[in-house]
LUMZA-309900 format. One record per atom (N, C-alpha, C): atom name; x, y, z. Coordinates in Angstrom, 2 decimals. Last residue first. Layout:
BEGIN
 site      c1      c2      c3
   CA       X       Y       Z
...
END
This chain:
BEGIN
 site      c1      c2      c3
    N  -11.60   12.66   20.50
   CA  -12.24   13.32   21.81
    C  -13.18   12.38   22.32
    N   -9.63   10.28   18.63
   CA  -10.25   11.33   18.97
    C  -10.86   11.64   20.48
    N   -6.21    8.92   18.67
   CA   -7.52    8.84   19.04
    C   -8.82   10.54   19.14
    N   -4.20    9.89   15.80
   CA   -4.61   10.39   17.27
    C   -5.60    9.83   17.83
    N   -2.64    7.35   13.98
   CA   -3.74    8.22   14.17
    C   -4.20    8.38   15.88
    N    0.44    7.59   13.22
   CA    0.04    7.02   14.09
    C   -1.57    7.96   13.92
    N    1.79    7.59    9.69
   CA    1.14    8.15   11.04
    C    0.48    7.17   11.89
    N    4.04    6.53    7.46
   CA    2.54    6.17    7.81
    C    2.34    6.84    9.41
    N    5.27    6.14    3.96
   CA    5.26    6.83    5.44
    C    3.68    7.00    5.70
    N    7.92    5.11    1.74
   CA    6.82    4.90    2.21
    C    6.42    5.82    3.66
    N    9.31    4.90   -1.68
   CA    9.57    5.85   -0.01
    C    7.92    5.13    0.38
    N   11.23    2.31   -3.90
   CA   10.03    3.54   -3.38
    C   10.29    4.01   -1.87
    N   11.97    0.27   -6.87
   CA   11.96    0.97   -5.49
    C   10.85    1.49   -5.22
    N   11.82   -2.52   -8.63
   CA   11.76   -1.32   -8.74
    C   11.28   -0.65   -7.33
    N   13.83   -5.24  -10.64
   CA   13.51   -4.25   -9.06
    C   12.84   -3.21   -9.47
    N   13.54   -7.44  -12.54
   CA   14.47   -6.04  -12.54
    C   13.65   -6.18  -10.93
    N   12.54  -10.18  -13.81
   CA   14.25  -10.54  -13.21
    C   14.13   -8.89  -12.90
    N   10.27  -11.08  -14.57
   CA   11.62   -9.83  -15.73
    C   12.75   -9.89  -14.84
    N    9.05  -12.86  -13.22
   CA    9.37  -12.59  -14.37
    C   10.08  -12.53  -15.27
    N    9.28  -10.97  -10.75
   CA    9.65  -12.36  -10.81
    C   10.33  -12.81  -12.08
    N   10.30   -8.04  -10.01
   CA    9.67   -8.41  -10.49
    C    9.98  -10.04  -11.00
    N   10.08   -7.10   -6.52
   CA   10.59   -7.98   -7.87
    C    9.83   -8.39   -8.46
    N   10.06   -4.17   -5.06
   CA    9.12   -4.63   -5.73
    C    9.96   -5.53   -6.58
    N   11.22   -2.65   -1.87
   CA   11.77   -3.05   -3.38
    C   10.30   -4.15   -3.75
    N   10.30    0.53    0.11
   CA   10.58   -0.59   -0.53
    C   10.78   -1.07   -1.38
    N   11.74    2.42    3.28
   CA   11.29    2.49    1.45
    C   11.08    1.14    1.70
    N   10.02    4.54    5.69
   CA   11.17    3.70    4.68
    C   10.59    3.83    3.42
    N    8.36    5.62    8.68
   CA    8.60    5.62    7.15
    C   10.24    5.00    6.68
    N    6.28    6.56   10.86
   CA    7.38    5.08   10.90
    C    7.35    5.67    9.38
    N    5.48    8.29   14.06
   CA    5.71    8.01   12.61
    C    6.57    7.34   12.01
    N    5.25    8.58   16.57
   CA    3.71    7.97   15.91
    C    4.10    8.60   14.79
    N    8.45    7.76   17.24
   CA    7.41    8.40   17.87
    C    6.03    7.52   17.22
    N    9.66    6.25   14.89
   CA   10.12    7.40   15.44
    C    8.81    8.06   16.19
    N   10.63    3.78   13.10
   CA    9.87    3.81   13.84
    C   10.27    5.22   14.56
    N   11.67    2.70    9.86
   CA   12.34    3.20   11.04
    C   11.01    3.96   12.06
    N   11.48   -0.01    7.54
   CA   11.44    1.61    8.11
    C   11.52    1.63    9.45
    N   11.28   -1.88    4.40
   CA   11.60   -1.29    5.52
    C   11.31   -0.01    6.11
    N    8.99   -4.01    2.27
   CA    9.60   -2.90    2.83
    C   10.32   -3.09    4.49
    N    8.82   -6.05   -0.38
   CA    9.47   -6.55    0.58
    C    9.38   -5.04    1.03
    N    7.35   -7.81   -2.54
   CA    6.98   -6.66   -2.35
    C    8.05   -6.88   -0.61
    N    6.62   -9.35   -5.72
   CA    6.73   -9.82   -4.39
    C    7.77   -8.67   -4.03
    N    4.57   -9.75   -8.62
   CA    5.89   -9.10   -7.87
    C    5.66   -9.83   -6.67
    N    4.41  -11.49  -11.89
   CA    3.96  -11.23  -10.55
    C    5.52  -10.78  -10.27
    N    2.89   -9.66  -14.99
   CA    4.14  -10.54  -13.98
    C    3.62  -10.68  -12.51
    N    1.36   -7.54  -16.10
   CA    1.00   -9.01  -15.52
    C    1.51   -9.93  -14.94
    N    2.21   -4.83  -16.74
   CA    2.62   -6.77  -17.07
    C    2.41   -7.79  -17.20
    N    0.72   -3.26  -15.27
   CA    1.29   -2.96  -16.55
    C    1.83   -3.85  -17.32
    N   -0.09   -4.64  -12.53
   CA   -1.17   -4.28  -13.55
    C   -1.22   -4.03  -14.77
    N    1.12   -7.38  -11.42
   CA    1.62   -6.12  -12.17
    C    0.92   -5.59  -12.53
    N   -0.21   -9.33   -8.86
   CA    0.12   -9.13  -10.22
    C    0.42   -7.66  -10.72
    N    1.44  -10.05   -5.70
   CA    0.19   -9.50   -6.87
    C    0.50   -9.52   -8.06
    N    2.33  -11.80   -2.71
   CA    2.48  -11.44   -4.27
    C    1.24  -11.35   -5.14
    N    1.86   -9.80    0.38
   CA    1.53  -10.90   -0.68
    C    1.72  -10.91   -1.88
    N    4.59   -7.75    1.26
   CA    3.50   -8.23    0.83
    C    2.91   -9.70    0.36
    N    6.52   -7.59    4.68
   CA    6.43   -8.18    3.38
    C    5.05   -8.00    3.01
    N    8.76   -6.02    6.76
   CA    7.71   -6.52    6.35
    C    7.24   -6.95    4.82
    N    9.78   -4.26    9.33
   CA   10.37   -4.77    8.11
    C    9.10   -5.73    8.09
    N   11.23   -1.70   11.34
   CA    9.95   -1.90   10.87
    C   10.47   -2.75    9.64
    N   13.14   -0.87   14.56
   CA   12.92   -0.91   12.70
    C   11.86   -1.78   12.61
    N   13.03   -0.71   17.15
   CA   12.63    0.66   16.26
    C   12.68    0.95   14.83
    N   13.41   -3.32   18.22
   CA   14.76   -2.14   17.89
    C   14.17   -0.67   17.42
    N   10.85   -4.39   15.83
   CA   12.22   -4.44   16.72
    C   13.25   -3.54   16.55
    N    8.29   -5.80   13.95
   CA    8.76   -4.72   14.88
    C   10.06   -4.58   15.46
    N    6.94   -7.08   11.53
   CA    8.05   -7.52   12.66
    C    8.57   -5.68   12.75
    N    4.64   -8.51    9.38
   CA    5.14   -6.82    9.74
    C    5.78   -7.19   11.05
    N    3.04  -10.01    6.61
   CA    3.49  -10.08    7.77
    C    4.32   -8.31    8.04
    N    1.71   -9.34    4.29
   CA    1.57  -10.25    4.55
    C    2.39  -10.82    6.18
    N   -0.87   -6.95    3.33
   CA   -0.15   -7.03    3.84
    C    0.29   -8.98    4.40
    N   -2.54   -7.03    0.13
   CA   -2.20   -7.64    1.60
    C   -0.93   -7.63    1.73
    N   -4.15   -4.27   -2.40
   CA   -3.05   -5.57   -2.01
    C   -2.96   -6.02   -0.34
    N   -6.35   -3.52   -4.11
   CA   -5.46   -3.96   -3.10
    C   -4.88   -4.59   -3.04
    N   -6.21   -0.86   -7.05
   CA   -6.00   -2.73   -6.43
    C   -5.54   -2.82   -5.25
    N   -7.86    1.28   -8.73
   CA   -6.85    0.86   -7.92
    C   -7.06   -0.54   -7.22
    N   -7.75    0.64  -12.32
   CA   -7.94    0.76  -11.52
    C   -7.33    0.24  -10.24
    N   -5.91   -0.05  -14.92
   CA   -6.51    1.40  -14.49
    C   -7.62    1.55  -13.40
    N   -5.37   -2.75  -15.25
   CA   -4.41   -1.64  -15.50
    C   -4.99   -0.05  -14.73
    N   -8.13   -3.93  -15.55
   CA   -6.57   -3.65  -14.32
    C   -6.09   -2.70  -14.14
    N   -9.07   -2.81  -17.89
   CA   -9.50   -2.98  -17.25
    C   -8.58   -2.64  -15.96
    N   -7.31   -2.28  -20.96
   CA   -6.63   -3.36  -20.41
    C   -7.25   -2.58  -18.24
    N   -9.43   -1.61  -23.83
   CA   -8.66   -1.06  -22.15
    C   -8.32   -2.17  -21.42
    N   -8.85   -2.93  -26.95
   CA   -9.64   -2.71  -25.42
    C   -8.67   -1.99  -24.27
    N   -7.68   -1.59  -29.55
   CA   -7.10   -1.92  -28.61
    C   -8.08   -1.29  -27.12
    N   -8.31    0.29  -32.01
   CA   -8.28   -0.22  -31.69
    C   -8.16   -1.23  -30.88
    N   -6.25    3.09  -30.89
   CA   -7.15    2.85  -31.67
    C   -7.09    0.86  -31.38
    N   -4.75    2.57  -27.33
   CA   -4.49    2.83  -28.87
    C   -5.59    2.62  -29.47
    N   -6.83    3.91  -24.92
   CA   -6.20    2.74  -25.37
    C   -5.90    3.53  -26.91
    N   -7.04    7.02  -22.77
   CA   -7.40    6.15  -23.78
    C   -6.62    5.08  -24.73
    N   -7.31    7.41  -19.24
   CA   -6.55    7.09  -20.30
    C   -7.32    6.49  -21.68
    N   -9.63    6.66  -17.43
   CA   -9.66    8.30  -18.58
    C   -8.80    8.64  -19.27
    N   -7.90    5.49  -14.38
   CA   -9.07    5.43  -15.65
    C   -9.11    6.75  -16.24
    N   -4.58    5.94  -14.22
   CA   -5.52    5.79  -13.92
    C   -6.67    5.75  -14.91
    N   -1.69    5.13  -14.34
   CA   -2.21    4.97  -15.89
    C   -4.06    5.17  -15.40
    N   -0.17    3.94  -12.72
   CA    0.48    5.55  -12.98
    C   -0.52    5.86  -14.23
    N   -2.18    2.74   -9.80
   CA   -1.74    2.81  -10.94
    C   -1.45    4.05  -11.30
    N   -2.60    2.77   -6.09
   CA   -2.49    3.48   -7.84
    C   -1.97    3.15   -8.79
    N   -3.15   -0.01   -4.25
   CA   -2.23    0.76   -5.28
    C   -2.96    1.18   -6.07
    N   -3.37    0.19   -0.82
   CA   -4.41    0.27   -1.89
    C   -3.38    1.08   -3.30
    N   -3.03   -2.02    2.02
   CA   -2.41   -1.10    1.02
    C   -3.32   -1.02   -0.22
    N   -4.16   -3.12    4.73
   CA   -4.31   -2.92    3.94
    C   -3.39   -1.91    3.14
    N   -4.90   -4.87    7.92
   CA   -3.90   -3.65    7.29
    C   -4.19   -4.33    5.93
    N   -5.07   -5.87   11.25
   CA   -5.02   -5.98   10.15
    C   -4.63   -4.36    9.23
    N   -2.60   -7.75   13.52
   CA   -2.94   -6.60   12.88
    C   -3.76   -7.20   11.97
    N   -1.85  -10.05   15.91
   CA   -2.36   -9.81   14.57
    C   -3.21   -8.71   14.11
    N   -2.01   -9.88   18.31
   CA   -0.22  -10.24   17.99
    C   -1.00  -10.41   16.11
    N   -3.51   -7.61   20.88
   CA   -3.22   -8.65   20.05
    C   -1.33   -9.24   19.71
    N   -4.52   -5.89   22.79
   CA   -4.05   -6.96   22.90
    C   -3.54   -8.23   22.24
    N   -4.69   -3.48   21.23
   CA   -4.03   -3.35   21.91
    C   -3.22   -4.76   22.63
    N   -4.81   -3.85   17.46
   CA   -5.63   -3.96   18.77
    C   -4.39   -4.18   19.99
    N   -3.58   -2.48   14.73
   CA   -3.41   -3.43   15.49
    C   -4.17   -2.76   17.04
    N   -3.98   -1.28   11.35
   CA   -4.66   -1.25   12.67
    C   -4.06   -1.90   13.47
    N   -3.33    0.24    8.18
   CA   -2.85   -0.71    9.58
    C   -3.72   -0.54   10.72
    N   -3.31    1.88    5.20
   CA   -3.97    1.49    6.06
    C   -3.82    0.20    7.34
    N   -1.93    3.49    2.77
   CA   -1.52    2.72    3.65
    C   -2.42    2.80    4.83
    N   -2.51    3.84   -0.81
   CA   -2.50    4.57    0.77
    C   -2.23    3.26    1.17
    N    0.20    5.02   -3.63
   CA   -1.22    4.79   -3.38
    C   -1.62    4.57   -1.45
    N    1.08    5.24   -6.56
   CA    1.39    5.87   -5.74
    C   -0.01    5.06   -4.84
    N    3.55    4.92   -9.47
   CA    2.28    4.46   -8.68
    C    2.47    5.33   -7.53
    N    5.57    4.87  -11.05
   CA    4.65    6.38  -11.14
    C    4.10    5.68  -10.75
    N    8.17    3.62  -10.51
   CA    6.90    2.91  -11.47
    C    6.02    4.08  -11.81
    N    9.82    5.44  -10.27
   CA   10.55    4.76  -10.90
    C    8.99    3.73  -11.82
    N    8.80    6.70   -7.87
   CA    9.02    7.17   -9.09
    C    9.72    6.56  -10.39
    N    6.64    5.58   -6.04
   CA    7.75    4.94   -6.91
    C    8.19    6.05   -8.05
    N    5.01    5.44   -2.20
   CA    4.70    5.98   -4.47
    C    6.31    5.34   -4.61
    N    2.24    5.79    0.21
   CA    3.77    5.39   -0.30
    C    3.53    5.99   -2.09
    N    0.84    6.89    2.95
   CA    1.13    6.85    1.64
    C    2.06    6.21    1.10
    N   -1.13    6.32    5.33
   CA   -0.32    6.96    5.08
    C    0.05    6.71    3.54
    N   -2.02    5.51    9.09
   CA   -2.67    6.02    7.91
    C   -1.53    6.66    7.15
    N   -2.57    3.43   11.92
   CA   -1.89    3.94   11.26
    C   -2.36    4.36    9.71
    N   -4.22    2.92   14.85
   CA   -4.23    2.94   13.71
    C   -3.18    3.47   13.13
    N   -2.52    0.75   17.79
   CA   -3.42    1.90   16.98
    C   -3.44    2.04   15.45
    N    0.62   -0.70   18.28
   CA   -0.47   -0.46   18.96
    C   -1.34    1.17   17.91
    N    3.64   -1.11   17.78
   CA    2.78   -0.65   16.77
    C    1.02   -0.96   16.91
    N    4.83   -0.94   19.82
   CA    4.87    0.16   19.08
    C    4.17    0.67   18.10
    N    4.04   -3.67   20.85
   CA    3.72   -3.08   21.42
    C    3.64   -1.47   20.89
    N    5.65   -5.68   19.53
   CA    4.17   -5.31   19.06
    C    3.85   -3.74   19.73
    N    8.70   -6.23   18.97
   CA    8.11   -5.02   19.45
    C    6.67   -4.82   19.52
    N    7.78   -9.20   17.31
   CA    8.62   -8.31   17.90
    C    8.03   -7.42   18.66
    N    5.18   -9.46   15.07
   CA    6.01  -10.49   15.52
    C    6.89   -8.54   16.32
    N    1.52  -10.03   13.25
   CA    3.04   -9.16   13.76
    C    3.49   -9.43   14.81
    N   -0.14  -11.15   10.60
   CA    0.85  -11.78   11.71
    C    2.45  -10.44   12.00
    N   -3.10   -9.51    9.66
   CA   -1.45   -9.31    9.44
    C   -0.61   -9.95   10.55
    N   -6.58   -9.91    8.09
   CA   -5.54  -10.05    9.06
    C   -3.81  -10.29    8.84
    N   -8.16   -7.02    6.52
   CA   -7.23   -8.77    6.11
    C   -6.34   -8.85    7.94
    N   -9.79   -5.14    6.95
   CA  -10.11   -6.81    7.52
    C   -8.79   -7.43    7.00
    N   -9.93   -1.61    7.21
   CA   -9.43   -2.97    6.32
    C   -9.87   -4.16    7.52
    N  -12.75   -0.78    8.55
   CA  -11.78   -0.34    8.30
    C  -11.24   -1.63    7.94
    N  -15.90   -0.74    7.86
   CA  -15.40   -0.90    9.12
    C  -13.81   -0.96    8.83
    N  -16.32    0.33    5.17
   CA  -16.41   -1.51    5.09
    C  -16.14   -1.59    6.86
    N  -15.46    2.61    4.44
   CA  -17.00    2.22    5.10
    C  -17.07    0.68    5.68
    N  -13.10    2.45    4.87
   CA  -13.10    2.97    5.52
    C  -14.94    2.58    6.24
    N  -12.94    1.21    2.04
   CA  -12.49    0.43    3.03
    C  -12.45    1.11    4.40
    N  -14.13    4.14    0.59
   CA  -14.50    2.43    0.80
    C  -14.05    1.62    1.51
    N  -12.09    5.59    1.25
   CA  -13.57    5.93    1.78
    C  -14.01    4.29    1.63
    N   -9.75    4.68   -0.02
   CA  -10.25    4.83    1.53
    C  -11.35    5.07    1.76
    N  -11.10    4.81   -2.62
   CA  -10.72    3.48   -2.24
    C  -10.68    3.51   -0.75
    N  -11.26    7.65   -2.58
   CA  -12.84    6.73   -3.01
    C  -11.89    5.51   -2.17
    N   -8.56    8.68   -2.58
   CA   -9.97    9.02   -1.58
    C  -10.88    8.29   -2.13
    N   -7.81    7.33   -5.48
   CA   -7.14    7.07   -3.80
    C   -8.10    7.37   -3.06
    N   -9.23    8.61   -7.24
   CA   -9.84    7.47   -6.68
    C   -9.07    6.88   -5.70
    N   -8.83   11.55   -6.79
   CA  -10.29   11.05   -6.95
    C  -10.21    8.95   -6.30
    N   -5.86   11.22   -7.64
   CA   -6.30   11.51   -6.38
    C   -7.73   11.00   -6.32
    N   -6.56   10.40  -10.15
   CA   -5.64    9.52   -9.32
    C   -6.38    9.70   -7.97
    N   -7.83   12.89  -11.37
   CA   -8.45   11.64  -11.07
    C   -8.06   10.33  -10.08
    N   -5.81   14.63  -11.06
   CA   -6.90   15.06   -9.83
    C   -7.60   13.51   -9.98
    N   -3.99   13.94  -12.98
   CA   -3.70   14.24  -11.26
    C   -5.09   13.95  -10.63
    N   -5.61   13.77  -15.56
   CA   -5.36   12.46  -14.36
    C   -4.30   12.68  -13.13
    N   -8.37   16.37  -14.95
   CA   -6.91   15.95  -14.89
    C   -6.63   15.05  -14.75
    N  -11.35   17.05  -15.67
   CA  -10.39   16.57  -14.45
    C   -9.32   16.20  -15.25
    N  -13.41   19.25  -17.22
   CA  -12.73   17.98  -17.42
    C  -11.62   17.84  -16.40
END
């Protein structure tokens, strides 16, 4: 019997493997400033200890462009193989992972600032709207970000960090 550690993990690697088969994320991302730093793939993680999500970070931008695409794929802290109170359906969402869009990403100076598209909560249903920062250092950029919740009026934080991927041989 798996763990919901190991299941989390289980379906973070399924969700990249899937958007990995798909030819790598598609949403397109308007990026503004510095483009130039953020040339190649990027691969990486973020989480909340404050929500217990955790989940990957997927970016591409083409050498000649000024539109990335990029993808984020959230964990839920409640993955599938939780069981609902007696009675009480599985609230579906809630326990599986969800993408989300990137909705813009501005380069400059060597800081990184950017926004999501607003999603729904999986534990609420509220909608958030998803704002990060970070600091650019070679072929690794990491910050944090704030999640509002619209709603409920609170915040809730996080660390984020994403690699430059090496071209291969």
């Amino acid at each position: 019997m798996r763990t919901l550690s190991e299941l989390s993990v289980s379906f973070t690697l399924l969700a990249v493997l899937t958007l990995a088969g798909c030819g790598g994320p598609s949403t397109p991302v308007p990026v503004s400033g510095d483009i130039y730093l953020l040339r190649g793939e990027w691969r990486g993680d973020y989480s909340s200890a404050q929500s217990g999500r955790s989940g990957t970070i997927i970016f591409h931008l083409e050498a000649t462009s000024d539109t990335a695409h990029g993808d984020v794929m959230m964990v839920p802290s409640d993955p599938i193989g939780t069981q609902p109170s007696p009675g009480t359906p599985p609230n579906v969402n809630q326990t599986r992972p969800q993408p989300l869009t990137i909705s813009f990403v501005r380069a400059a100076g060597g800081g990184i600032t950017g926004r999501l598209d607003p999603y729904r909560d999986p534990e609420c249903a509220c909608l958030l709207t998803t704002t990060f920062t970070g600091r650019l250092k070679g072929d690794v950029v990491e910050g944090t970000f704030v999640s509002f919740h619209q709603e409920m009026g609170r915040k809730t934080e996080g660390r984020w960090r994403a690699e430059r991927v090496k071209p291969g041989p």
